[in-house]
MIMARVO-630522 format. One record per residue (C-alpha): residue number from 1; residue in one letter; x, y, z. Coordinates in pm, whole numbers, plus 50000, padded with zeros to 5 digits. Layout:
@resi->NUM, resn->A, east->X, north->Y, up->Z
...
! end
This chain:
@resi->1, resn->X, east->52306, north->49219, up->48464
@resi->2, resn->X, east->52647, north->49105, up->48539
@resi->3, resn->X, east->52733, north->48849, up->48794
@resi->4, resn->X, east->52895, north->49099, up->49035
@resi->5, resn->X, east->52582, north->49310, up->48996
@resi->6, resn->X, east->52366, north->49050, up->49060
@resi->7, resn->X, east->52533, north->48934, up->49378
@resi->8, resn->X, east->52525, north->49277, up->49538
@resi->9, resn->X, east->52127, north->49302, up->49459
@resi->10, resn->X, east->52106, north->49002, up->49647
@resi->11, resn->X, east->52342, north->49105, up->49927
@resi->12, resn->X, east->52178, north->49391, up->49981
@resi->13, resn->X, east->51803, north->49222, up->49969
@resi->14, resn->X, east->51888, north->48986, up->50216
@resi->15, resn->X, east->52111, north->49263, up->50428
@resi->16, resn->X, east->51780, north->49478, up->50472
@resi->17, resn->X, east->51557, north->49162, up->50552
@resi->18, resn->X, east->51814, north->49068, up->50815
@resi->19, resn->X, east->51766, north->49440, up->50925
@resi->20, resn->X, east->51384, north->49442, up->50892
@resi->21, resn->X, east->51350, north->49078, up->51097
@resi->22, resn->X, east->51607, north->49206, up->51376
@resi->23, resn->X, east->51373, north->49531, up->51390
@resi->24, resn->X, east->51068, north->49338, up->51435
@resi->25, resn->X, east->51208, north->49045, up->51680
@resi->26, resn->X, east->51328, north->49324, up->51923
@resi->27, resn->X, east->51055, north->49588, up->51913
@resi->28, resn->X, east->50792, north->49310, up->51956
@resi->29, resn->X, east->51044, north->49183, up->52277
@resi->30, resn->X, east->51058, north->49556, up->52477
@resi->31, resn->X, east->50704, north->49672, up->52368
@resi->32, resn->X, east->50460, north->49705, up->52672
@resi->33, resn->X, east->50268, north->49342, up->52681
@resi->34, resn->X, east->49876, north->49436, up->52776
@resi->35, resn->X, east->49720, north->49743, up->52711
@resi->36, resn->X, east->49549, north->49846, up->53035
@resi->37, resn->X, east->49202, north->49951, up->53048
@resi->38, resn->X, east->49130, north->50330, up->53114
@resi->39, resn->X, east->48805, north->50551, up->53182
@resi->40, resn->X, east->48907, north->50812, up->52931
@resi->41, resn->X, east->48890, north->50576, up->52675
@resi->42, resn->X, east->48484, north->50533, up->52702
@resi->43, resn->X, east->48424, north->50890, up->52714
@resi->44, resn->X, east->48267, north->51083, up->52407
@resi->45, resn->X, east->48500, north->51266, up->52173
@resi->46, resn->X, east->48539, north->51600, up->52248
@resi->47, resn->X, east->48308, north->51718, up->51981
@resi->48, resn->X, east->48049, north->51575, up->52170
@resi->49, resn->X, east->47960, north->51236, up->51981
@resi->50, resn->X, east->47953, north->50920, up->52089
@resi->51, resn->X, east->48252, north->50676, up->51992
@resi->52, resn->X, east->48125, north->50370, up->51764
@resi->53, resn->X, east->48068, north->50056, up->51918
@resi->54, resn->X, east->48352, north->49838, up->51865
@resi->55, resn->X, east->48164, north->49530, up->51744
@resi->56, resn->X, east->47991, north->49769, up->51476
@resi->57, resn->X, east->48255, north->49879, up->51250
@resi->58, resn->X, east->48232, north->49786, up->50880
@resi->59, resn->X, east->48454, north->49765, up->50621
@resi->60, resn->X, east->48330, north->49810, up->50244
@resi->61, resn->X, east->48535, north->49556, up->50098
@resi->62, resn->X, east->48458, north->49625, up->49719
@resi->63, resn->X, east->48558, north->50014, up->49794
@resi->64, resn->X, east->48868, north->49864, up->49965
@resi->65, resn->X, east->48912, north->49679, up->49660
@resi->66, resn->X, east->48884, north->49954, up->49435
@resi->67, resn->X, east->49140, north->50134, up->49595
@resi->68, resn->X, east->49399, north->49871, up->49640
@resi->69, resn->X, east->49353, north->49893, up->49233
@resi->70, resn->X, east->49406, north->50188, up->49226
@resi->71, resn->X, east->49653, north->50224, up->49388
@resi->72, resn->X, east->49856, north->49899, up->49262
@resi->73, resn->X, east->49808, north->50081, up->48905
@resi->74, resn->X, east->49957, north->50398, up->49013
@resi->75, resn->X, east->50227, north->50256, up->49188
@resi->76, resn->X, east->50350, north->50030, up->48831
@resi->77, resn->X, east->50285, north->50307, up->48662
@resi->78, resn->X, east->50555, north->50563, up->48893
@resi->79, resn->X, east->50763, north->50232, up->48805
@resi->80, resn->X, east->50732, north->50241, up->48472
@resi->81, resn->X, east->50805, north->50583, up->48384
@resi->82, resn->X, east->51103, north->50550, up->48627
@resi->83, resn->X, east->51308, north->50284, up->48489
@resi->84, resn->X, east->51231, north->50456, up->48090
@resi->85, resn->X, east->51356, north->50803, up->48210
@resi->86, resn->X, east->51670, north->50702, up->48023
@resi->87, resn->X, east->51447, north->50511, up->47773
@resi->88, resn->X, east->51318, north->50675, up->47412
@resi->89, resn->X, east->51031, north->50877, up->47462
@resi->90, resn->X, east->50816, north->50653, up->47276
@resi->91, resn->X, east->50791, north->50409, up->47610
@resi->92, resn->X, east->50697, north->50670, up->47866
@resi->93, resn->X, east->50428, north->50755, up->47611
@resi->94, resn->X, east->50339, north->50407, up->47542
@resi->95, resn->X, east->50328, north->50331, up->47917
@resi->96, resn->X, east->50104, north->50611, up->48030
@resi->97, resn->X, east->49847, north->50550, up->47772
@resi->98, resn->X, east->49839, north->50208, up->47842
@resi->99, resn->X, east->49813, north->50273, up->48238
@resi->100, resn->X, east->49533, north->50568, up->48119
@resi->101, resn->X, east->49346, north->50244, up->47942
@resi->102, resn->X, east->49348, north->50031, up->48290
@resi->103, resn->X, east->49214, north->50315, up->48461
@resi->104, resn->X, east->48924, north->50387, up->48231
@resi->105, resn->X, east->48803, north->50036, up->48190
@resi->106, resn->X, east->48839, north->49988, up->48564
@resi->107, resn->X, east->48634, north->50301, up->48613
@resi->108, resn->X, east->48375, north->50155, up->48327
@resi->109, resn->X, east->48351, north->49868, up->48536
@resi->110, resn->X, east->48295, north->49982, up->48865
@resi->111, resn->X, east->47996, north->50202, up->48698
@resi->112, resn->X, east->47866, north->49903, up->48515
@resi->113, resn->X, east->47877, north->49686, up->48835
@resi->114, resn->X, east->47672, north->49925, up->49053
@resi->115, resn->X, east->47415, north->49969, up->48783
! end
């Protein structure tokens, strides 16, 4: 990249932080402070269950994991492809089979590790 290119990536990076800070600073400023307690929020759902206890909720963390994976290899992959569209067609090809690879050993993996 040239210098002039350069300089407007990082105008514009620390133009939408500026933006994103300012966002945050004033919503957290006018939002409501405490969150009052109401009846209707005790009640069963209107299927007829019982809510969950709130000291009883569980998060898998290894399933958590696997999807953050997942996802983060998905999401390089979209990437990828998107910055070789204008690229030979050997690198989109090259890219997907090497993002098919990650998947299958990940899934190879998670199989072996439950086993």
């Amino acid at each position: 990249m040239n210098d002039a290119a350069s300089m407007l990536l990082l105008v514009a990076f620390i133009s939408s932080f500026a933006l994103a800070l300012s966002l945050y600073v004033i919503a957290g400023r006018i939002s409501p402070r405490g969150i009052k307690k109401r009846p209707e929020r005790t009640i069963p759902y209107a299927c007829g269950e019982d809510p969950p206890p709130t000291g009883e909720t569980r998060i898998n963390c290894e399933r958590f994991f696997t999807f953050t994976v997942f996802f983060m290899i998905f999401d390089v992959f979209a990437f990828m492809i998107a910055i070789s569209y204008s690229a030979p067609i050997h690198l989109p090809i090259l890219y997907s089979l090497i993002t098919m690879i990650a998947i299958i050993l990940l899934l190879i993996s998670e199989r072996t590790l439950k086993m």
